[in-house]
N, C-alpha and C positions, 0 to 999 in steps of 0.2 A: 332164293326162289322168287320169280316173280310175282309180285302183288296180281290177280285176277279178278276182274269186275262184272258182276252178271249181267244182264242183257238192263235191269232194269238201272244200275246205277251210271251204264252208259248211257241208256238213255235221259236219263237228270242231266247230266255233266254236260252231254251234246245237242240240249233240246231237238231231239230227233225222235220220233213214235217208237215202235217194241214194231210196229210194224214194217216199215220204213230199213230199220235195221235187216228184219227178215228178207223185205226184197233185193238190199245191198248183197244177202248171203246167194241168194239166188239167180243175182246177174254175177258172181264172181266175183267183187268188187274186195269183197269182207268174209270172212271163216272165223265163226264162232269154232268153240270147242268143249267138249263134253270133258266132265275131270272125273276120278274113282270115287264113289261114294259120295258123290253131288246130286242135287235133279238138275240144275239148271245147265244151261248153256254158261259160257265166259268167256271174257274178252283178256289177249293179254297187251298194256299200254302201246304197245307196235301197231296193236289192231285199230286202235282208238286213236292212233297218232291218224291211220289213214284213212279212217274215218271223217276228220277234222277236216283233212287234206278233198275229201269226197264234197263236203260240204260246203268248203271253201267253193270248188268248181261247180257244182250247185246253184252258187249266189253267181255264178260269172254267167251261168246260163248252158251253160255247157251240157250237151244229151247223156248219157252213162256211155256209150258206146265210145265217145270219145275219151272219159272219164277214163276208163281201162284201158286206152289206147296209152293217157298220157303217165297213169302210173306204172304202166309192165314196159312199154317203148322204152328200151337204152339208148337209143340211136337222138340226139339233141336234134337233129334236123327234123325228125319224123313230129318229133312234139311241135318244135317252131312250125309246120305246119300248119299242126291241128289250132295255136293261139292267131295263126296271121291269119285263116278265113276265118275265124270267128269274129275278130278286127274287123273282116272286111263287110261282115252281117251287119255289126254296128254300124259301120258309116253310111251303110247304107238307109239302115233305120233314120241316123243322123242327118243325111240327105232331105230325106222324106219329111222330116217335120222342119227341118229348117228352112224347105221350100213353101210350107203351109204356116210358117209362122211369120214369112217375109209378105206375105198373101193379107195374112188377116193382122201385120201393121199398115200394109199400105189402105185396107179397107176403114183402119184406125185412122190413118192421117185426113182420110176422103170421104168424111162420114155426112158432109154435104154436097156430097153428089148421087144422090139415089140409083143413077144410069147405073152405074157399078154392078147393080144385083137385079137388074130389070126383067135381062132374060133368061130365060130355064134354064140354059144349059150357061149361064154365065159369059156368053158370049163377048158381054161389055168391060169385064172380068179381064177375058185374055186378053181382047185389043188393049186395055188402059195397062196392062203389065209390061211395058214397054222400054227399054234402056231411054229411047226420048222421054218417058213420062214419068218415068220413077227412077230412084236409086239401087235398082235392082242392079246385079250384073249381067243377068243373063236372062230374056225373055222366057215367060213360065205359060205354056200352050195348057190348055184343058186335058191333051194325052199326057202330061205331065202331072198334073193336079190329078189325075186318076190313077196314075202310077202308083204316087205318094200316097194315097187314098187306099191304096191297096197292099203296100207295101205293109202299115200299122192295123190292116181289117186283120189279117193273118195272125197278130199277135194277142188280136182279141178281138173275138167275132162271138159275143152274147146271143143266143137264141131265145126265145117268146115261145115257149110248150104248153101244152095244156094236156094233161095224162087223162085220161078217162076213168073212170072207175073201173076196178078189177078185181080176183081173188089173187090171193095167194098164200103159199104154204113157207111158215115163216120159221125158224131154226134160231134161237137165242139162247148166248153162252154168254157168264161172267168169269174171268179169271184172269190170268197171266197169258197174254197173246191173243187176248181170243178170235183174231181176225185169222190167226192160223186154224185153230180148231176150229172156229164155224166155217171156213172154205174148205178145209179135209170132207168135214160131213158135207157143204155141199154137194160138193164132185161126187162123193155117194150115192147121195139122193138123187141127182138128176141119172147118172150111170145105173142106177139098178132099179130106178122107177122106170126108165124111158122117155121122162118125161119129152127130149127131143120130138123125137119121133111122133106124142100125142100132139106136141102141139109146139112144132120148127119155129114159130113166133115168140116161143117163152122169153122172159126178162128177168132179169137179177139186179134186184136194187139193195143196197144195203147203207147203216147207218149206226154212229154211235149208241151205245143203250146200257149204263149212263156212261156219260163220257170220261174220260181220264180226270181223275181230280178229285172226282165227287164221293169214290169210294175209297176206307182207308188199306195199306199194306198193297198200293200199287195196284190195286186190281180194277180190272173194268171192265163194259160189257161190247159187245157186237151182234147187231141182228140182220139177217139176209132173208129178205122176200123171194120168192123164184111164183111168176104168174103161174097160174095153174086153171085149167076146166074147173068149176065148180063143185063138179062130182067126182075129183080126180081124188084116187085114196091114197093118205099119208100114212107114214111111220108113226107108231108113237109118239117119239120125240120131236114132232113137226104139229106147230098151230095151224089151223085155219084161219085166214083175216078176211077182211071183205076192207079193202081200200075206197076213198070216195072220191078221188080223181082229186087236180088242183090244176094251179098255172104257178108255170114257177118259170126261173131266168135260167138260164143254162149255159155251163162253159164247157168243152173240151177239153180235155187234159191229158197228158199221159201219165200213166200210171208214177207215183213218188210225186207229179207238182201238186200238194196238194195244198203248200201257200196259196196258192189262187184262189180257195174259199175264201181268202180275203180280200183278192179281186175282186172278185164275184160280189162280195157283199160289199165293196166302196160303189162296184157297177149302178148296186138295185140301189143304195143313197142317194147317189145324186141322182139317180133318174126322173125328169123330172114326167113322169107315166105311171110310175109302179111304185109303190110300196112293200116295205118287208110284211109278209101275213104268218108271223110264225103262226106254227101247229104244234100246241103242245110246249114240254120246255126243256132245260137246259141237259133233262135226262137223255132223250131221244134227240138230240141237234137241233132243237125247235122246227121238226118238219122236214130238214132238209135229208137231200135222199144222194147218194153216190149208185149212181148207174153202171155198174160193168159190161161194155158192149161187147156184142157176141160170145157173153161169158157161158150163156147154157148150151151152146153149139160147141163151143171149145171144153166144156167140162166132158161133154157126151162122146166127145173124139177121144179124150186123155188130153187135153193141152197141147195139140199138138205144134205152136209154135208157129203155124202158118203167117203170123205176121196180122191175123183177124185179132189177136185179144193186147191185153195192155193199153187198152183206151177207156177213160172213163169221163162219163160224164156228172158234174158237179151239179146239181138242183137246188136252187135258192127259191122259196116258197113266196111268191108275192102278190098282192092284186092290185087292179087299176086305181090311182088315187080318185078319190072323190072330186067329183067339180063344185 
């Protein structure tokens, strides 16, 4: 009989969340399985092989949509495909800084000639990038230099927020998954309150509480905010909070990158503008907050899958440094 691993010692094995796993079960990707007189879910080593195989493409960059294409596709042409325009993403990326790094050696070799950066739009820029005047190969225009400029904003474009103060009705479980259980009860809560409907503007912010690690036998915690009227009446099982707003950095994600907290946080280091301002500590994520957008509109439909949810945004808590 095969050896079977619960959800929790694949996740050790594969440094990959309890969550993370769930959404692989949910885009198709991965099937856990229930056994007789078990509670848990299990994996059998097949599962965990393509698990590995999911992560692997992952680190290549690759979206899941493709991921499933290149594990179910028998057809060897349809995969070559899918790896040759991903090639072609890169070079393109590849392009792009390698024309801004040809840029700012020639501004290295030219760094007594001020002209160079004189005018706004770097006008002295383009003219001196010249096959006469440099060892460039191929003259670099400023619709070039903005191409490139945009080509790398795409792959990381930090926004500047400031949340304002607000209520909200807050839902916190500790256990095994609990990002499963506290999103069941959410979708509840918002479905059988209405909350939609009082007020189309609600938000869903959630955030470790305490994070994996801290507690022993694998367990840990999940809390989800949903903004609420003041005077809006909860269930039992739901706190009232009264948040006091902040400024935080913010990335874009889709749902699963959620390495990019690490982005995020090399982002607010080097900045040389902001500071990290944790809130609080290693229990609740120091502050930081994952936004699910249009998650109370899609909870109040059933999920319907319109292509509005699976975006989240990351909040890195910071303030302006000191002069």
């Amino acid at each position: 009989m095969q050896k079977m691993l619960t959800v929790t010692q694949v996740s050790r094995a594969c440094g990959v969340s309890t969550r993370m796993l769930r959404y692989y079960e949910k885009a198709g990707l991965i099937a856990s399985r229930r056994v007789e007189d078990y509670a848990y879910r299990v994996y059998t080593p097949e599962d965990v092989t393509r698990l590995v195989q999911i992560l692997v493409l992952r680190k290549l960059r690759m979206p899941l949509k493709d991921i499933a294409l290149l594990l179910q596709e028998k057809d060897p042409s349809r995969r070559q495909e899918v790896y040759q325009r991903h090639m072609a993403d890169i070079d393109r990326e590849t392009e792009a800084l390698g024309m801004i790094r040809r840029i700012l050696a020639h501004l290295a070799d030219h760094t007594d000639d001020p002209a160079l950066l004189s005018s706004p739009e770097l006008a002295a820029l383009t003219d001196a990038l010249t096959p006469a005047k440099t060892n460039l190969k191929e003259e670099v225009s400023m619709s070039d230099l903005n191409q490139a400029s945009q080509v790398l904003d795409e792959k990381l474009s930090v926004r500047i927020v400031h949340l304002p103060p607000f209520t909200v009705a807050s839902y916190h479980y500790i256990g095994h998954e609990p990002e499963e259980v506290v999103g069941s009860r959410g979708v509840r809560f918002v479905q059988e309150s209405k909350l939609y409907e009082v007020k189309p503007d609600a938000r869903m912010f959630g955030f470790n509480h305490p994070n994996p690690g801290i507690l022993e036998n694998d367990l840990h915690g999940y809390e989800e905010w949903f903004t609420i009227p003041e005077d809006f009446p909860l269930p039992d099982d739901f706190t009232r909070q009264h948040f006091p707003g902040g400024l935080y950095a913010v990335l874009t994600i889709k749902f699963g990158d959620f390495h990019h907290w690490w982005t995020l946080n090399q982002w607010v280091e080097k900045s040389e503008e902001f500071d990290i301002d944790w809130r609080g500590d290693e229990n609740t994520m120091g502050g930081c907050l994952e936004e699910h957008l249009n998650w109370v509109r899609s909870a109040h439909l059933g999920m319907p899958g319109d292509g509005s949810e699976g975006q989240i945004d990351l909040m890195f808590p910071i303030k302006r440094k000191e002069s």
